[in-house]
VMD Tcl script that builds the backbone (N, CA, C; Angstrom):
set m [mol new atoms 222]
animate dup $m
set s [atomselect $m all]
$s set {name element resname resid chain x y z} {
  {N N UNK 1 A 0.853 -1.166 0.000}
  {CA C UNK 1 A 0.000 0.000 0.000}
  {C C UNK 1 A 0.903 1.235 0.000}
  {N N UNK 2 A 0.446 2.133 -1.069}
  {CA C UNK 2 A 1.146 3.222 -0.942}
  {C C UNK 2 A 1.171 4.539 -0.050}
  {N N UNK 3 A 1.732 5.717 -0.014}
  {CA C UNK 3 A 1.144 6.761 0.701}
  {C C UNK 3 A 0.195 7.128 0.242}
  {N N UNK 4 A -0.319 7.511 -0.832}
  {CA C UNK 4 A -1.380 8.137 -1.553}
  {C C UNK 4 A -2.528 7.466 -0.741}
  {N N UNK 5 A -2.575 5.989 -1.361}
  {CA C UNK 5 A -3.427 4.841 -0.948}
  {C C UNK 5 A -3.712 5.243 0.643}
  {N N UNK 6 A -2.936 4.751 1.405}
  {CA C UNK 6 A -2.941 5.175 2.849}
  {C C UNK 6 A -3.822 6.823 3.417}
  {N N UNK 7 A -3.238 7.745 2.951}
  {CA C UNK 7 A -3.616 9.357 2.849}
  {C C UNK 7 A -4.908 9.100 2.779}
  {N N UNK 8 A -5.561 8.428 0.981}
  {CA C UNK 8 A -6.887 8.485 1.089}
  {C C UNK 8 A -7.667 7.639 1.800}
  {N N UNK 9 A -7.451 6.490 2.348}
  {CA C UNK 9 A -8.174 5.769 2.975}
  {C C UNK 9 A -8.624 6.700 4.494}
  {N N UNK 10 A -7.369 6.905 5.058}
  {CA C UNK 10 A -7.361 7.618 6.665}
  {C C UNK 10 A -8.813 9.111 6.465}
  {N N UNK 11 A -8.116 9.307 4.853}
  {CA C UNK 11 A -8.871 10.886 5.050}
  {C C UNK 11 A -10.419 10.665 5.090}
  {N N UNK 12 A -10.982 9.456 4.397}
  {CA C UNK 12 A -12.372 8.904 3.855}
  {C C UNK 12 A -12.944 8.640 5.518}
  {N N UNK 13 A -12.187 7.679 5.929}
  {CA C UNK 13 A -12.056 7.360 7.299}
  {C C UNK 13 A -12.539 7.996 8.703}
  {N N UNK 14 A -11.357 8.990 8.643}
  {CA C UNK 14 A -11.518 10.426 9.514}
  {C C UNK 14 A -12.882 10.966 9.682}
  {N N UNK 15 A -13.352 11.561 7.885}
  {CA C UNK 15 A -14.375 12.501 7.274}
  {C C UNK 15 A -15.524 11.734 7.745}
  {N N UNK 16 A -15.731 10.117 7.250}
  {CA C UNK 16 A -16.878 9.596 7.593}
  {C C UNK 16 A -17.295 9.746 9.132}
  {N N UNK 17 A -16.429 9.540 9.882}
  {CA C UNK 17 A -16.282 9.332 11.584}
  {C C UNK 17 A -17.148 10.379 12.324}
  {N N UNK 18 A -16.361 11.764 11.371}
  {CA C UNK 18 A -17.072 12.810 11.991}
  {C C UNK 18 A -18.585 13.510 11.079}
  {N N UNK 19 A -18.718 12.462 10.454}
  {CA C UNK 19 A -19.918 12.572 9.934}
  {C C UNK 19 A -20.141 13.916 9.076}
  {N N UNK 20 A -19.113 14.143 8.138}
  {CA C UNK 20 A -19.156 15.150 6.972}
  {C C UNK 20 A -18.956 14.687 5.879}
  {N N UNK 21 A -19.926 15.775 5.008}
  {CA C UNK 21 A -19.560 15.373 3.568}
  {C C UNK 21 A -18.384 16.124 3.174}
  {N N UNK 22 A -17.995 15.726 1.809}
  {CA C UNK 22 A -16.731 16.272 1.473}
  {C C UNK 22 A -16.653 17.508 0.873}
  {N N UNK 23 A -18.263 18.075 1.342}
  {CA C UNK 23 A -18.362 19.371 1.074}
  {C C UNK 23 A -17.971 20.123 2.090}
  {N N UNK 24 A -18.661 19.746 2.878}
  {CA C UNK 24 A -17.986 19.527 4.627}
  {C C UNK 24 A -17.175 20.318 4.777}
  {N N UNK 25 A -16.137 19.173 4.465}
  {CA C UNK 25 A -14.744 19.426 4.897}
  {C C UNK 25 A -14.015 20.165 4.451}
  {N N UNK 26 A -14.523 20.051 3.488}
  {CA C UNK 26 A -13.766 20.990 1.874}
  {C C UNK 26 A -13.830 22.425 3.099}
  {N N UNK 27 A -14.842 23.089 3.087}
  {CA C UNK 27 A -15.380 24.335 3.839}
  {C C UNK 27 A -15.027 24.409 4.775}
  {N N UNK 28 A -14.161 23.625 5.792}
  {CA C UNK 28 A -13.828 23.974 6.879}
  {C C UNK 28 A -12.210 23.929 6.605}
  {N N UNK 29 A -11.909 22.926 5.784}
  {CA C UNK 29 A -10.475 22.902 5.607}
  {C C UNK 29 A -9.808 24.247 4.658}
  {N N UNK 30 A -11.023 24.610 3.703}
  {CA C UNK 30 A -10.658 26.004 2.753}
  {C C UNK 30 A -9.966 25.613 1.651}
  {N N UNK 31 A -10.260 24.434 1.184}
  {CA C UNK 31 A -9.986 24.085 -0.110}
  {C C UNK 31 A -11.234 23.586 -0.919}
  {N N UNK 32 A -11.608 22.901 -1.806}
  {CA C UNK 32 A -11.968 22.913 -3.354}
  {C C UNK 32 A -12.891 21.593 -2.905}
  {N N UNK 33 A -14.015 21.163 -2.377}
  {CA C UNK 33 A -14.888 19.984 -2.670}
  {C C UNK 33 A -14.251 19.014 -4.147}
  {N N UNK 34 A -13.845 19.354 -4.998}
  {CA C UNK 34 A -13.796 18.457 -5.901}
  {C C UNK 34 A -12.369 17.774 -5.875}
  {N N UNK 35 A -11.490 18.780 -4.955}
  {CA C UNK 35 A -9.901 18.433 -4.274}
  {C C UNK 35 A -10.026 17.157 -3.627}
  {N N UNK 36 A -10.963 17.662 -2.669}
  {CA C UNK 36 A -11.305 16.281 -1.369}
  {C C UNK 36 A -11.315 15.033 -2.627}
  {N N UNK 37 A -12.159 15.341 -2.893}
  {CA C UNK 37 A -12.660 13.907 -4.038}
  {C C UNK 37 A -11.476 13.138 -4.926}
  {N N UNK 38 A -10.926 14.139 -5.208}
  {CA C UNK 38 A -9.716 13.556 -6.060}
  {C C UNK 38 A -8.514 12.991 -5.107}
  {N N UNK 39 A -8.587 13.449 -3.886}
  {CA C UNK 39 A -7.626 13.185 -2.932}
  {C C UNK 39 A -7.924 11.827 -2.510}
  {N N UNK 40 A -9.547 11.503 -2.454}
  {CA C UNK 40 A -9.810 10.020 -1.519}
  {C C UNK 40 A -9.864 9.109 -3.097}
  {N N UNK 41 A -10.165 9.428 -3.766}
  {CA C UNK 41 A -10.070 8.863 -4.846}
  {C C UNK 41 A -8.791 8.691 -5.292}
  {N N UNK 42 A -7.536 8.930 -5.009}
  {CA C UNK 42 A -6.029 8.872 -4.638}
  {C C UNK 42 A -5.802 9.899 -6.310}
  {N N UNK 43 A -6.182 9.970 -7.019}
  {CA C UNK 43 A -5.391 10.803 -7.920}
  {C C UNK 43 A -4.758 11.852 -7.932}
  {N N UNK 44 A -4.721 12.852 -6.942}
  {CA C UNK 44 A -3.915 13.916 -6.589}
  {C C UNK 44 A -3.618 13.482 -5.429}
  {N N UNK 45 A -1.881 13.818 -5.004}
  {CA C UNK 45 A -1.777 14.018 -3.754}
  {C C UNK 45 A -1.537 15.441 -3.083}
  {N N UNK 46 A -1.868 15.038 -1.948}
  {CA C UNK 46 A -1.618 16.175 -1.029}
  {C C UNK 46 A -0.707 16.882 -0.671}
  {N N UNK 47 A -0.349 17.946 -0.923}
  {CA C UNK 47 A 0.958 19.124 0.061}
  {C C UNK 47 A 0.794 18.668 1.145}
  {N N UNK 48 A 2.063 19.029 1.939}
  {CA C UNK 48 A 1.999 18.790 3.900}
  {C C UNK 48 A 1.267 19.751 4.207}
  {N N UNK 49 A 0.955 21.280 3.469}
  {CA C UNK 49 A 0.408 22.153 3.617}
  {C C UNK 49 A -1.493 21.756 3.741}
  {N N UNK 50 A -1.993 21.190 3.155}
  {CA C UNK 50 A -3.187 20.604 2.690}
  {C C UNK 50 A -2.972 19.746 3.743}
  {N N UNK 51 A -2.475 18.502 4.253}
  {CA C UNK 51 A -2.218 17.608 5.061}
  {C C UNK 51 A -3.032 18.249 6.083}
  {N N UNK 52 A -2.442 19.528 6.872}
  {CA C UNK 52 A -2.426 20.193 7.686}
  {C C UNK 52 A -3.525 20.850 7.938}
  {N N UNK 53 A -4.111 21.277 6.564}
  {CA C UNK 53 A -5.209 21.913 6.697}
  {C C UNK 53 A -6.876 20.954 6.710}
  {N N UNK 54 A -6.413 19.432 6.427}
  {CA C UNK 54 A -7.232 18.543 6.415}
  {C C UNK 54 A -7.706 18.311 8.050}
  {N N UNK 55 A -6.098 18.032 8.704}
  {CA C UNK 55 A -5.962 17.583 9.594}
  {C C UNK 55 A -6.796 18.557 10.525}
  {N N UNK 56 A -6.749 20.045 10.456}
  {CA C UNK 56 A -7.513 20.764 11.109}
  {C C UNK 56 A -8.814 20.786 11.301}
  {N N UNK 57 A -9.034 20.392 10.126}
  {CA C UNK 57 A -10.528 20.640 9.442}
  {C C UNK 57 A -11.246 19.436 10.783}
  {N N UNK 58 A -10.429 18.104 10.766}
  {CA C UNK 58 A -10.953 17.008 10.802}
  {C C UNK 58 A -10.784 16.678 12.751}
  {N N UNK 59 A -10.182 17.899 13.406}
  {CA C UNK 59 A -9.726 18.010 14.709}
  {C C UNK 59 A -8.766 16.541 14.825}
  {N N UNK 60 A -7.784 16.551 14.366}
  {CA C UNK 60 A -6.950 15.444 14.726}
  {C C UNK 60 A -5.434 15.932 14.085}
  {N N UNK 61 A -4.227 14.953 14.563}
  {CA C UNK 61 A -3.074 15.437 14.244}
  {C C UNK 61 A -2.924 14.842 12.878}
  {N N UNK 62 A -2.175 15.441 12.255}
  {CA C UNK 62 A -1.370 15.215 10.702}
  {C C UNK 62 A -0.925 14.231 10.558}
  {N N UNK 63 A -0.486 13.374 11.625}
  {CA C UNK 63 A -0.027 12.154 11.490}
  {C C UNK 63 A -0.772 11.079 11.241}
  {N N UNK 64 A -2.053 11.357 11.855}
  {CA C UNK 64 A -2.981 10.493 11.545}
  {C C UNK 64 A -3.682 10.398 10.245}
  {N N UNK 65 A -3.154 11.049 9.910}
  {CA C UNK 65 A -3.607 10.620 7.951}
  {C C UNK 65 A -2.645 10.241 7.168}
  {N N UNK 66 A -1.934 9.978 7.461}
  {CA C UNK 66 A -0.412 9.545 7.296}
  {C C UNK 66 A 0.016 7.860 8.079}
  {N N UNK 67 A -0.923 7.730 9.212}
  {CA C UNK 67 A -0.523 6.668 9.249}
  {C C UNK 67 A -0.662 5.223 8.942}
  {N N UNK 68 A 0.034 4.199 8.407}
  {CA C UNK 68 A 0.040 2.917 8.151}
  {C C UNK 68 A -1.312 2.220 8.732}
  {N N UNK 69 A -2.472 1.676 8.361}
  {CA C UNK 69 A -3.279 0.795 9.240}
  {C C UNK 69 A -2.793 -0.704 9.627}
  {N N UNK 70 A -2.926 -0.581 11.171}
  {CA C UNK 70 A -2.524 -1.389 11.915}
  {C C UNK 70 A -3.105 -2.832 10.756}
  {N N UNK 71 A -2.370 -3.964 11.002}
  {CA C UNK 71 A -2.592 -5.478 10.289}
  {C C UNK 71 A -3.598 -6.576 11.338}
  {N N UNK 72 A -4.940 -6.706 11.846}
  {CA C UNK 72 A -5.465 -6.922 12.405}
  {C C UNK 72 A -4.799 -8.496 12.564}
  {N N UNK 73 A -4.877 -8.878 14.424}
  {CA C UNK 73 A -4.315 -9.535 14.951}
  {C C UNK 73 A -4.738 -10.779 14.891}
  {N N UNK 74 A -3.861 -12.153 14.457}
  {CA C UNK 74 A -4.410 -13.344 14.533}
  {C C UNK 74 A -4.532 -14.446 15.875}
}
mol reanalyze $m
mol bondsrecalc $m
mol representation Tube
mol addrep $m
C-alpha cells in the first residue's frame, strides 16, 4: 500500500467518523470539494500544507492521515 493509498483511505475514514460530507470538509479545511474527491479517490496528492489543513478541518493530528493501518491480529 502506498502513501497516496494510505492518505486516502485515513482521510475517507476520519471525514466519515465525523460525519461530513466532502463538502464539509472541503469548507472547513478552505480548499476545493472536488480536491477532497480527487484526494480520496487517490489521484492527486496532497501538500503537507493541505495535510495540515485537512488535519484541522478534521480536529486530529497530521499524522494520523499519514498513518500505516494497523494489520489486524491473529
Amino acid at each position: 500500500m502506498d502513501i497516496r493509498e494510505i492518505f486516502a483511505l485515513n482521510l475517507k475514514a476520519h471525514r466519515k467518523a465525523k460525519a461530513l460530507s466532502q463538502e464539509e470538509l472541503a469548507h472547513l479545511a478552505g480548499i476545493d470539494r472536488t480536491y477532497v474527491s480527487l484526494l480520496e479517490r487517490r489521484i492527486y496528492s496532497a501538500s503537507i500544507d493541505v495535510v495540515q489543513q485537512l488535519a484541522t478541518a478534521l480536529e486530529i493530528e497530521p499524522d494520523e492521515l499519514l498513518r500505516r493501518p494497523q494489520k489486524p491480529r491473529k
